[in-house]
N, C-alpha and C positions, 0 to 999 in steps of 0.2 A: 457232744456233737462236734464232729472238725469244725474249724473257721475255714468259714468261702474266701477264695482265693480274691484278694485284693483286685477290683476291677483297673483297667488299662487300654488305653489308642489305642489299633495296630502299630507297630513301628515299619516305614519300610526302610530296607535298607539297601542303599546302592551299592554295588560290586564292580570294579573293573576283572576282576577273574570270577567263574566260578568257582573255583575253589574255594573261598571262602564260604560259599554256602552251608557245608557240614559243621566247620569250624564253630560258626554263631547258631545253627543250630542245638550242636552238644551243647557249647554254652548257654542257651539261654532253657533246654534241658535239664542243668546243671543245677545254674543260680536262678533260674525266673519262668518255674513252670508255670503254665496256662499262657504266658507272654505271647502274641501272635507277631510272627515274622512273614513279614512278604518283601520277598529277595527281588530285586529286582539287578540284571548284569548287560553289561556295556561293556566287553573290550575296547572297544573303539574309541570310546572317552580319555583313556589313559595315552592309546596310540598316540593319538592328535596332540594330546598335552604335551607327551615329548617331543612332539615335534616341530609346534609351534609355541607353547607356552600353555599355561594352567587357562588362562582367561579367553584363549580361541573356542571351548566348550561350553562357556558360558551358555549361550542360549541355545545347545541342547539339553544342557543340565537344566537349566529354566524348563524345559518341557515334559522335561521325564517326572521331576517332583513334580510339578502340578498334575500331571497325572496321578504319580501317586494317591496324593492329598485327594483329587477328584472322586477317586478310589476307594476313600476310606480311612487312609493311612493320616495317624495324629500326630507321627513324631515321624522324621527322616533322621537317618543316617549314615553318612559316606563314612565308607570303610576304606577308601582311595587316599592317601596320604596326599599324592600330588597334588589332584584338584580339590582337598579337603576345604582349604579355606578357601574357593570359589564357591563351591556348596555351602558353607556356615551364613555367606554372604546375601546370599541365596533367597529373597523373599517371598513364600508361598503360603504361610497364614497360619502356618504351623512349625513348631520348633525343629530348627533343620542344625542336625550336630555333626562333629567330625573326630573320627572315633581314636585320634591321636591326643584330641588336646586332656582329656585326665591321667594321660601317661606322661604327657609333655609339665604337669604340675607336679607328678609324684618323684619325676626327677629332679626338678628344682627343689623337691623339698629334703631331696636326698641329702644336695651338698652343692655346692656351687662348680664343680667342674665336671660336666657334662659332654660324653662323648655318642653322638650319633652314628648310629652306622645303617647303610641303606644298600639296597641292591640292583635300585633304578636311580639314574641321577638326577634325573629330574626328582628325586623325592627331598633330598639334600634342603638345598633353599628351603619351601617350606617349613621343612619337622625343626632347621635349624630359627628360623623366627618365630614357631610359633613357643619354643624354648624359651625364646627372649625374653618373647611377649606374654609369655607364664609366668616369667622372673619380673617383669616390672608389675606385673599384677599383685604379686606378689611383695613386694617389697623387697627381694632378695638378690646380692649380685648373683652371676654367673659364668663362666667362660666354656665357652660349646666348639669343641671340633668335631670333624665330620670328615668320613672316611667314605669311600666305595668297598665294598666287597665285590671286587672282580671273576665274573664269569659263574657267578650264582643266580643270576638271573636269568642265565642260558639255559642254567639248568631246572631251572622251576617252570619255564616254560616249555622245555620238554619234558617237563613230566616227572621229572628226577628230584623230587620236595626234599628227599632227604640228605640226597648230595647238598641240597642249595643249604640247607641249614645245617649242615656239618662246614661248608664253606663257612658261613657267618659265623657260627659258634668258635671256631679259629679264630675268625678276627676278632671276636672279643674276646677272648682268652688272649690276647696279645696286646690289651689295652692295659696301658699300666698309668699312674694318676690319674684318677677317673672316681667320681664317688656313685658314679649312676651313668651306666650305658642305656643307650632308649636304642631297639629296632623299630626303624624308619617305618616300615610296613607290616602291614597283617600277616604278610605271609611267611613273614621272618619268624612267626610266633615258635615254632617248632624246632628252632634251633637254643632254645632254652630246653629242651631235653638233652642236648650235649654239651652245654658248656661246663667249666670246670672252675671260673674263676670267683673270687671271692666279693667280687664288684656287683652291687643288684642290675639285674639285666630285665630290662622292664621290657613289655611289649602291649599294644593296644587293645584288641578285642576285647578282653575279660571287664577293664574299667570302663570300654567303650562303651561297649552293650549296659553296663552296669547302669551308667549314665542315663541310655535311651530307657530304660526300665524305667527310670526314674521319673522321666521327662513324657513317659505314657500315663502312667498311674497319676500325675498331676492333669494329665488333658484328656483321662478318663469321667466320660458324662455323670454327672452324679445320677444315682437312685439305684 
């Protein structure tokens, strides 16, 4: 007789694009059938954050997880690079994660010279501390640069995923000392189908989601 699929929270997960929607679907398809995902998307939370900084959304991100949570949902997860560590920060009663920081460890475990690359700049500062702040958890030095990909994010917002990620893929095929390239955002993931270079080009969804799977099945009710 098969084994019953390990019970598990909903996870929800916050989106500033939809696009990511299908993304962590296939994935959680993929690695973590029966996983229940309820997506929830905010353009608007990202907008603001560029424009005023990560911490001006604070108390609508306060309102949207607690809904969440309200909802049903055992485990959060912003998929938002920008406002990632405003959400981790985030107290709603339930484990609220951000789906860069286990790609932000597996690069410091690469090697210590760490190159970021992003396609909003507002993404930059963050994904570059929370590298840091991998590396001192870790016990490990680090040195982290951090680049723009220009005019790939014009193009992902219109629409154009695969320009944007043949954009990126360039720029990192043009990183040279580097023992682990991290893309900044989720939406970057797709441009690891073009790269060329022989530096591991990490990206977040796969260990994000892996994470919240994880972080379900602990805050799944016994019986």
């Amino acid at each position: 007789m098969p084994a019953r699929p390990a019970r598990s929270a909903p996870v929800a997960l916050l989106h500033t694009s939809p696009a990511h929607i299908p993304v962590f679907d296939a994935l959680r398809d993929a690695d973590h059938p029966g996983l229940e995902l309820r997506h929830l998307v905010d353009e608007e939370l990202l907008a603001r954050a560029r424009r005023e900084g990560p911490d001006a959304v604070a108390g609508e991100l306060r309102a949207m997880l607690a809904g969440a949570v309200a909802e049903g949902a055992g485990v959060v997860l912003c998929t938002c690079s920008t406002i990632g560590a405003v959400a981790e920060r985030t107290d709603v009663g339930v484990p609220v994660l951000r789906v860069d920081r286990p790609m932000a460890a597996a690069a410091v475990a690469a090697g210590p010279r760490v190159v970021v690359l992003a396609t909003v700049a507002s993404t930059l500062e963050p994904t570059v501390a929370l590298v840091e702040e991998e590396a001192r958890r870790a016990g490990r030095p680090v040195e982290v640069r951090a680049a723009l990909v220009e005019r790939a994010w014009a193009l992902f917002e219109a629409g154009d995923t695969d320009g944007c990620a043949k954009l990126v893929a360039e720029a990192a095929d043009a990183v040279t000392d580097a023992d682990a390239i991290v893309l900044a955002q989720a939406s970057m993931t797709s441009a690891g189908r073009f790269t060329t270079t022989s530096v591991p080009v990490l990206s977040s969804p796969r260990p994000g989601l892996a994470a919240a799977a994880r972080a379900a099945h602990a805050a799944a009710p016994a019986g």
